[in-house]
Backbone as XML, in Angstrom:
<?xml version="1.0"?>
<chain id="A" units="angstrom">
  <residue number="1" name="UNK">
    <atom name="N" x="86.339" y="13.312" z="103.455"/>
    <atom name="CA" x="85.667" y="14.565" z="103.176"/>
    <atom name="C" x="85.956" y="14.949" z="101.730"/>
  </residue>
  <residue number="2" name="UNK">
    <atom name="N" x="85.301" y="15.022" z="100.994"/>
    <atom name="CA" x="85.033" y="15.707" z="99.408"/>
    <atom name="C" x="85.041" y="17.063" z="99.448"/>
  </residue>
  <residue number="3" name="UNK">
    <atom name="N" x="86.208" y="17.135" z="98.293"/>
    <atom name="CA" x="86.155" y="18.763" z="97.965"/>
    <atom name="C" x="85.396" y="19.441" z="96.887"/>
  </residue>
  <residue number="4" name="UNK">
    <atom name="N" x="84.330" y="20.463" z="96.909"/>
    <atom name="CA" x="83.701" y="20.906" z="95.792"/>
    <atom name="C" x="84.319" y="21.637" z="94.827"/>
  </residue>
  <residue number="5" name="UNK">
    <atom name="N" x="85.049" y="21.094" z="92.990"/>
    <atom name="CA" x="85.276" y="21.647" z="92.170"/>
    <atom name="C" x="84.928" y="23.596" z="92.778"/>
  </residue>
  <residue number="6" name="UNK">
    <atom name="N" x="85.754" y="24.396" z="92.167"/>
    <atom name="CA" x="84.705" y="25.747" z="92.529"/>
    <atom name="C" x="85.492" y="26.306" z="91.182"/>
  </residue>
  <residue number="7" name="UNK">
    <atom name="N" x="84.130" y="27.437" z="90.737"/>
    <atom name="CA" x="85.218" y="27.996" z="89.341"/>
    <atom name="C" x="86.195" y="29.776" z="89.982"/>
  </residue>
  <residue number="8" name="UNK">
    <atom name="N" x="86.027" y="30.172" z="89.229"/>
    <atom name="CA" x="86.780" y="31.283" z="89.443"/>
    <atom name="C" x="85.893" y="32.494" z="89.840"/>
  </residue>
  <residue number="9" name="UNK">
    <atom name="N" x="84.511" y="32.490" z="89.473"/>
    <atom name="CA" x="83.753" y="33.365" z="90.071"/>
    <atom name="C" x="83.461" y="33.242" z="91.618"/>
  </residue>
  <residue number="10" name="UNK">
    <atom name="N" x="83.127" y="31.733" z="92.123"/>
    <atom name="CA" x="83.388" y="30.968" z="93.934"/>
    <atom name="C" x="83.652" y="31.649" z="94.323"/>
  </residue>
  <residue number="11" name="UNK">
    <atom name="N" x="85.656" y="31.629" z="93.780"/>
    <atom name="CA" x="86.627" y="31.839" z="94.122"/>
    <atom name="C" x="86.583" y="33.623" z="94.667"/>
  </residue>
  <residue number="12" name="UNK">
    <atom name="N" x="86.228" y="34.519" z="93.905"/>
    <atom name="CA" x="86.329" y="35.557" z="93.775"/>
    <atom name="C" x="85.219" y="35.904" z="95.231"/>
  </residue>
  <residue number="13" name="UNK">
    <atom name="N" x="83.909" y="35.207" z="95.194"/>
    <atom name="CA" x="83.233" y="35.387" z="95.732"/>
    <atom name="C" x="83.761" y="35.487" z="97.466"/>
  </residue>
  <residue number="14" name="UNK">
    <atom name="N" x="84.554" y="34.184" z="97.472"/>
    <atom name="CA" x="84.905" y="33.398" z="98.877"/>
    <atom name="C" x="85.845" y="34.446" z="99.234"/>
  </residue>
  <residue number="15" name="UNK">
    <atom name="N" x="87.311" y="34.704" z="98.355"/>
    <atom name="CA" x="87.812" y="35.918" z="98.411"/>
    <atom name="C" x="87.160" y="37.012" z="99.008"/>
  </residue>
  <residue number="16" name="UNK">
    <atom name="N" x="86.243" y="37.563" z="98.583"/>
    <atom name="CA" x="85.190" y="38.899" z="98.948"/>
    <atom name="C" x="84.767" y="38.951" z="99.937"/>
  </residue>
  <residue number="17" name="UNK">
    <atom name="N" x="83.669" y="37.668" z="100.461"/>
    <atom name="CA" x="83.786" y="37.306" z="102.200"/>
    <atom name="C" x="84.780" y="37.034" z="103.124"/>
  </residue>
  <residue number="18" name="UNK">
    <atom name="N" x="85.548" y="36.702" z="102.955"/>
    <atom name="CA" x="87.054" y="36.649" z="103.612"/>
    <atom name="C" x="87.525" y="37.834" z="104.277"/>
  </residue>
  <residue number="19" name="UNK">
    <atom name="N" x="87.797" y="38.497" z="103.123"/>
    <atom name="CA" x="87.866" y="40.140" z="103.441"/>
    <atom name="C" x="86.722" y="40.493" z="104.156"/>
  </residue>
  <residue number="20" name="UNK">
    <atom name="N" x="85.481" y="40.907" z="103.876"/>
    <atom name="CA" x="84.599" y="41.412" z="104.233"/>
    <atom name="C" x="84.547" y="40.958" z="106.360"/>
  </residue>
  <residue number="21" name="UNK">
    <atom name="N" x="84.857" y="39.480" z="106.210"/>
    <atom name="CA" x="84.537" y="39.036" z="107.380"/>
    <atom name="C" x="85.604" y="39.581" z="107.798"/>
  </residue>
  <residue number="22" name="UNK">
    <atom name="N" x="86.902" y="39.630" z="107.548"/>
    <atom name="CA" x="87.813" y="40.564" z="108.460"/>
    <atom name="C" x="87.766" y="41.412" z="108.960"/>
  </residue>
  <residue number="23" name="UNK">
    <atom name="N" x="87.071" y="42.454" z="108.657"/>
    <atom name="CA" x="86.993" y="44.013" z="108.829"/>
    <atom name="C" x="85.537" y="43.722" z="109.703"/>
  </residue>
  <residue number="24" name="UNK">
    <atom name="N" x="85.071" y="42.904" z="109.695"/>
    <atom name="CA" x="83.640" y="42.375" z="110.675"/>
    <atom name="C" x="82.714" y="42.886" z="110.334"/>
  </residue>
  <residue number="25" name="UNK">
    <atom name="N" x="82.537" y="43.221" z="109.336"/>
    <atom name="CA" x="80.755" y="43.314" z="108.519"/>
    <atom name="C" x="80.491" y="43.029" z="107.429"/>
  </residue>
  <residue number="26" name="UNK">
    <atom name="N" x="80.008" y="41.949" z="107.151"/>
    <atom name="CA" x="79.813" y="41.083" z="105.802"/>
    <atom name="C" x="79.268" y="42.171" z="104.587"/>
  </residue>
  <residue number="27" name="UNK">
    <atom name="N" x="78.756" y="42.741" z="105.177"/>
    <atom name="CA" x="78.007" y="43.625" z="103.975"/>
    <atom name="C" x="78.588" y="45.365" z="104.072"/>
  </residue>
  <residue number="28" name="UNK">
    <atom name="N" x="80.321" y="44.928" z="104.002"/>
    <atom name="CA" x="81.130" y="46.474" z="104.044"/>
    <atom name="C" x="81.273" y="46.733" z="102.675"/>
  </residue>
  <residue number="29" name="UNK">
    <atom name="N" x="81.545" y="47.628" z="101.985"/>
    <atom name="CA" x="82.271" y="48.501" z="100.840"/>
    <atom name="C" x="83.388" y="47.679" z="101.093"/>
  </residue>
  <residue number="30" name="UNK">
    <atom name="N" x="83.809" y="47.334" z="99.744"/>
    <atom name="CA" x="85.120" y="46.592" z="99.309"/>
    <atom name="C" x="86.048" y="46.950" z="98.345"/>
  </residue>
  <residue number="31" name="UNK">
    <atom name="N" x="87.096" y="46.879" z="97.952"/>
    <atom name="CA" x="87.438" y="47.506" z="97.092"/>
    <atom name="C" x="88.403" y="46.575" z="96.488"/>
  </residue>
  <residue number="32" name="UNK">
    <atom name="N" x="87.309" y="46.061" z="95.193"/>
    <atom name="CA" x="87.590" y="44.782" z="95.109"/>
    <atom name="C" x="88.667" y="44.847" z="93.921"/>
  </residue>
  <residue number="33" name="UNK">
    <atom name="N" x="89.782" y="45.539" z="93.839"/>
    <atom name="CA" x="91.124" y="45.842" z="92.401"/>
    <atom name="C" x="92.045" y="44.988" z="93.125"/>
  </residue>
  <residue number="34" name="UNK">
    <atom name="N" x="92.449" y="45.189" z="94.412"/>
    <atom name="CA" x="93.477" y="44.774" z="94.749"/>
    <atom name="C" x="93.255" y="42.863" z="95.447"/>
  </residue>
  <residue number="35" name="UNK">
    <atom name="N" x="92.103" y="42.374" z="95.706"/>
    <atom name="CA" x="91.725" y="41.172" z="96.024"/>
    <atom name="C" x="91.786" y="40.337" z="94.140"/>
  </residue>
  <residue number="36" name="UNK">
    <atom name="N" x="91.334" y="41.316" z="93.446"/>
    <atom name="CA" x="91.080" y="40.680" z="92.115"/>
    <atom name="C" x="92.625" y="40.363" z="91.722"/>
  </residue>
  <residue number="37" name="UNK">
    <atom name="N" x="93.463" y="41.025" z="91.816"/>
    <atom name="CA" x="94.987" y="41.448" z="91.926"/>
    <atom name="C" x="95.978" y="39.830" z="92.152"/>
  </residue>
  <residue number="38" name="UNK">
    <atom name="N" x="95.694" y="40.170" z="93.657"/>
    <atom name="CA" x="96.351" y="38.906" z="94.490"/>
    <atom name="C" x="95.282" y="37.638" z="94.359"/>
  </residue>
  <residue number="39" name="UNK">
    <atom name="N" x="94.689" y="37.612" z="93.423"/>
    <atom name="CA" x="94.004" y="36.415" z="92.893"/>
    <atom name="C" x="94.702" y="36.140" z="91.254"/>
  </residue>
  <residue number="40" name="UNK">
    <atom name="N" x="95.389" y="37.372" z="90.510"/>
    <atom name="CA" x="95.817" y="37.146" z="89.485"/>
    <atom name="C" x="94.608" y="36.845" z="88.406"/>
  </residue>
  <residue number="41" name="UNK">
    <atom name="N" x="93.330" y="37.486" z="88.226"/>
    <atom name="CA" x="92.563" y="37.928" z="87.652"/>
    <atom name="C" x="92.532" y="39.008" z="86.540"/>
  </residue>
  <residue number="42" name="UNK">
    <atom name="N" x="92.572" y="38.934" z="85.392"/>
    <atom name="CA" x="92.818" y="39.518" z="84.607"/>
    <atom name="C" x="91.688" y="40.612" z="84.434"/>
  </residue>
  <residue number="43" name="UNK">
    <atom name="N" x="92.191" y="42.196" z="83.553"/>
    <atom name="CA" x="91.276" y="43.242" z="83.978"/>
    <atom name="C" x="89.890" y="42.567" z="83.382"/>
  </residue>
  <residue number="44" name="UNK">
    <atom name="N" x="89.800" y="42.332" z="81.921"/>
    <atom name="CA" x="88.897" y="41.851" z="81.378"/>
    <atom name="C" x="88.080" y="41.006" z="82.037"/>
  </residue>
  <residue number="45" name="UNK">
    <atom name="N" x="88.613" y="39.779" z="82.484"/>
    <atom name="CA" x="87.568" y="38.722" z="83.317"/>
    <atom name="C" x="86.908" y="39.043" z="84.465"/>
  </residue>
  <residue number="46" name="UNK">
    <atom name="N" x="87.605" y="40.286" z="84.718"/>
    <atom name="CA" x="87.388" y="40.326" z="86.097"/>
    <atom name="C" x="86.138" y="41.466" z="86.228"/>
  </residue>
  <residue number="47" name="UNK">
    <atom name="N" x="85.689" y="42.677" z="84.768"/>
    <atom name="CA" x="84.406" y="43.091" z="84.423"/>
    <atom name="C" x="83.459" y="42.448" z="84.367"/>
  </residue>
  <residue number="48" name="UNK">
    <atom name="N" x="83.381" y="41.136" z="83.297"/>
    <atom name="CA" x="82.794" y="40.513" z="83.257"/>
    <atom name="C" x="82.027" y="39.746" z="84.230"/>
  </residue>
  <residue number="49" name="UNK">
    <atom name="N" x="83.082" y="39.405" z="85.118"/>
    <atom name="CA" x="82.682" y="38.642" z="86.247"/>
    <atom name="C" x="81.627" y="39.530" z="87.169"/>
  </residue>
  <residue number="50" name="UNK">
    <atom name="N" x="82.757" y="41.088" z="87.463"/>
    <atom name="CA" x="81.492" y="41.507" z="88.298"/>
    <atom name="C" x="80.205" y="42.032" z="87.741"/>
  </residue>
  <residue number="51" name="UNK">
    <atom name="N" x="79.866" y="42.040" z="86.370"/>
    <atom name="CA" x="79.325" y="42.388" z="85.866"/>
    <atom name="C" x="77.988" y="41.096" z="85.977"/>
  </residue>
  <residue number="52" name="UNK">
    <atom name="N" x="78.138" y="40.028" z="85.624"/>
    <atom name="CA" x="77.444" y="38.808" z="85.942"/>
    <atom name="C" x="76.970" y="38.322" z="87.417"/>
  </residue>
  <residue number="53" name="UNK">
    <atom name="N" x="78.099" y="38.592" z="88.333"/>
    <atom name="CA" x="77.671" y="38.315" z="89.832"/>
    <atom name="C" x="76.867" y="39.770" z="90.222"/>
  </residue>
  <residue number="54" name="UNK">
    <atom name="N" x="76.466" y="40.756" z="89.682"/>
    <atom name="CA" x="75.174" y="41.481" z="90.031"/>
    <atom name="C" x="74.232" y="41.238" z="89.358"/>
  </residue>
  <residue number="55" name="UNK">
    <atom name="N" x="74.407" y="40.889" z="88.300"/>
    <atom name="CA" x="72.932" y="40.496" z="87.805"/>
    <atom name="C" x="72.693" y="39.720" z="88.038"/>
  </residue>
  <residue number="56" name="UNK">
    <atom name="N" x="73.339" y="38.638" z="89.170"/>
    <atom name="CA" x="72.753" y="37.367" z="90.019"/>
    <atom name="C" x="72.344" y="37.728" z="91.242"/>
  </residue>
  <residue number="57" name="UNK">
    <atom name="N" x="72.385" y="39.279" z="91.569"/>
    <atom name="CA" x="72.349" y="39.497" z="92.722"/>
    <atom name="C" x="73.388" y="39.065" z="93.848"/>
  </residue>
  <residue number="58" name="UNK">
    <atom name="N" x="74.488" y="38.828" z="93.428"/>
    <atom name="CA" x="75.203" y="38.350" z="94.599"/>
    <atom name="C" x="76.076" y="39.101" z="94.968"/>
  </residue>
  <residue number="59" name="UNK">
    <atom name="N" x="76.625" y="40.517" z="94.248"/>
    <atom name="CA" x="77.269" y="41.598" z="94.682"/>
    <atom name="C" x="76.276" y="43.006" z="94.493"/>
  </residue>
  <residue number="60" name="UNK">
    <atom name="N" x="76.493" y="43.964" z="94.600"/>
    <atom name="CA" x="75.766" y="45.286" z="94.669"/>
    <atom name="C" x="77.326" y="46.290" z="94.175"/>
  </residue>
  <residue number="61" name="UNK">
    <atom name="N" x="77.751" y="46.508" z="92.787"/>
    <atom name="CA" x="78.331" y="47.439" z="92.513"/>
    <atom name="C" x="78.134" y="48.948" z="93.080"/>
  </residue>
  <residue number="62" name="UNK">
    <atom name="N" x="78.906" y="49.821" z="93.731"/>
    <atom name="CA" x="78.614" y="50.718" z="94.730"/>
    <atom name="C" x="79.380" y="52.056" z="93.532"/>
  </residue>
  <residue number="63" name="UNK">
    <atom name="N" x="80.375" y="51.923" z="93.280"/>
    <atom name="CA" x="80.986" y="53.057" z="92.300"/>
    <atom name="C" x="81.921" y="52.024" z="91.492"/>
  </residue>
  <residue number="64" name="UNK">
    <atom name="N" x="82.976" y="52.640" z="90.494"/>
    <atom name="CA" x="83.654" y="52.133" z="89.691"/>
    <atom name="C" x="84.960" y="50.894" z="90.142"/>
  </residue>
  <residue number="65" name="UNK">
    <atom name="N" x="85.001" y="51.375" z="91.636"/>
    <atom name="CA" x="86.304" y="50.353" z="92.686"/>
    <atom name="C" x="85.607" y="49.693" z="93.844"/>
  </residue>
  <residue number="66" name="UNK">
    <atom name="N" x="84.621" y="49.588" z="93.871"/>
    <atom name="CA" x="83.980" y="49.092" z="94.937"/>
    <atom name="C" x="82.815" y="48.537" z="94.925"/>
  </residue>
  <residue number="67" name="UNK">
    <atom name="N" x="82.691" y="47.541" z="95.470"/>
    <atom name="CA" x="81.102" y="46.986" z="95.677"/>
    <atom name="C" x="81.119" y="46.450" z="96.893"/>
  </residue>
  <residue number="68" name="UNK">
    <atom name="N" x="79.897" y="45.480" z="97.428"/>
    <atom name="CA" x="79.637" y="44.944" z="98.368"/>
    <atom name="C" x="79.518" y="43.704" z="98.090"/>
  </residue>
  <residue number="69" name="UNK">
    <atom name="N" x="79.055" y="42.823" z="98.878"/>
    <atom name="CA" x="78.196" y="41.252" z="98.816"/>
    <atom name="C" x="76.636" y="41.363" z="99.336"/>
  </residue>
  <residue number="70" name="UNK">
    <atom name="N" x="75.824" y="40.974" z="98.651"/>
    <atom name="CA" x="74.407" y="40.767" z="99.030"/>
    <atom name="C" x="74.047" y="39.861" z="99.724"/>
  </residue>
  <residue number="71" name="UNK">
    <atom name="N" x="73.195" y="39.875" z="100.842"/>
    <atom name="CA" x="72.832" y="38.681" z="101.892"/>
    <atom name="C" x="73.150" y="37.564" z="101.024"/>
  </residue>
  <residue number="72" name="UNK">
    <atom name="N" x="72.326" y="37.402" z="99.640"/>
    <atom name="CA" x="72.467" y="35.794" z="98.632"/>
    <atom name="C" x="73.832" y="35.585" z="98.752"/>
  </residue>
  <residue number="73" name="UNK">
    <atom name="N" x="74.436" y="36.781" z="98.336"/>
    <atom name="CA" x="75.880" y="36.476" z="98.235"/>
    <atom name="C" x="76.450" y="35.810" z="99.305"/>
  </residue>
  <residue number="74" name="UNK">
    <atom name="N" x="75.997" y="35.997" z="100.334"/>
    <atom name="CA" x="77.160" y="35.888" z="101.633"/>
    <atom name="C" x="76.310" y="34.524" z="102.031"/>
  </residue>
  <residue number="75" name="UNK">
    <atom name="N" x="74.500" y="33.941" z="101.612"/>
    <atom name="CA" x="74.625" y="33.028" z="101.560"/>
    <atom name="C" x="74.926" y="31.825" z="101.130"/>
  </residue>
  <residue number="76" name="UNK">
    <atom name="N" x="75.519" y="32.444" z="99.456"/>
    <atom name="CA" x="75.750" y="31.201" z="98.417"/>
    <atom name="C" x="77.143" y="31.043" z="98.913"/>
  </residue>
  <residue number="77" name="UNK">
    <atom name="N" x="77.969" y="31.763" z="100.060"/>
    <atom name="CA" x="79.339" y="31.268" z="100.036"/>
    <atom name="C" x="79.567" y="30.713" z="101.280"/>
  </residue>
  <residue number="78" name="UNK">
    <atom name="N" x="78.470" y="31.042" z="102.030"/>
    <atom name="CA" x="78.357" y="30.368" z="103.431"/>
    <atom name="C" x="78.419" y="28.703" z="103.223"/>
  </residue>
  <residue number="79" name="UNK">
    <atom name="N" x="77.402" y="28.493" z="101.658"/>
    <atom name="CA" x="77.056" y="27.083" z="101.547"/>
    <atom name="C" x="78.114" y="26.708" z="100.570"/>
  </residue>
  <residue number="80" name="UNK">
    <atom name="N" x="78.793" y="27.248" z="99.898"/>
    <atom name="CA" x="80.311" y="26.566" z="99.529"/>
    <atom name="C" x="81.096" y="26.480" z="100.617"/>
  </residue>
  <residue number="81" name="UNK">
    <atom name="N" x="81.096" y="26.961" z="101.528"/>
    <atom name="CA" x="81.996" y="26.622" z="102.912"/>
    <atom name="C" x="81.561" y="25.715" z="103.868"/>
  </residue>
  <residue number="82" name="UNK">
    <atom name="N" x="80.282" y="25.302" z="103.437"/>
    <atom name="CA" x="79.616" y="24.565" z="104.328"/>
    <atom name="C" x="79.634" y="24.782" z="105.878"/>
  </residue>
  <residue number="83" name="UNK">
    <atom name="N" x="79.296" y="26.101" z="106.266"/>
    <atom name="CA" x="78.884" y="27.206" z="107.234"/>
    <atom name="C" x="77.905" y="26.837" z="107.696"/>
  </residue>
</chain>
């Protein structure tokens, strides 16, 4: 079985569903400081990042600590998990 390289945005992503699937609704309010945190994500990269994964549509920024995942979202990580 082959593992897919993933970069740090994946990562962040897969992170986000993880959580999300815990609490049992893929598409909950997240509050994504402290996941970015225990990923060891720096403040800077970590604007950027969410700043780029909405204009891909794959998160939905909700206020300044929180966003969601967008169906794309939760399907582009379904298919890095091979779900």
């Amino acid at each position: 079985m082959s593992q897919k390289a993933t970069t740090a945005d994946e990562r962040f992503l897969i992170r986000l569903y993880q959580t999300a699937q815990s609490s049992g609704d893929l598409l909950s309010k997240l509050q994504y400081l402290g996941i970015a945190r225990s990923m060891g994500l720096k403040e800077n990269a970590l604007k950027n990042m969410i700043k780029h994964l909405a204009q891909a549509n794959l998160i939905c920024k909700l206020d300044e600590a929180s966003i969601r995942l967008t169906s794309r979202g939760c399907d582009l990580v379904s298919e890095l998990l091979d779900l």
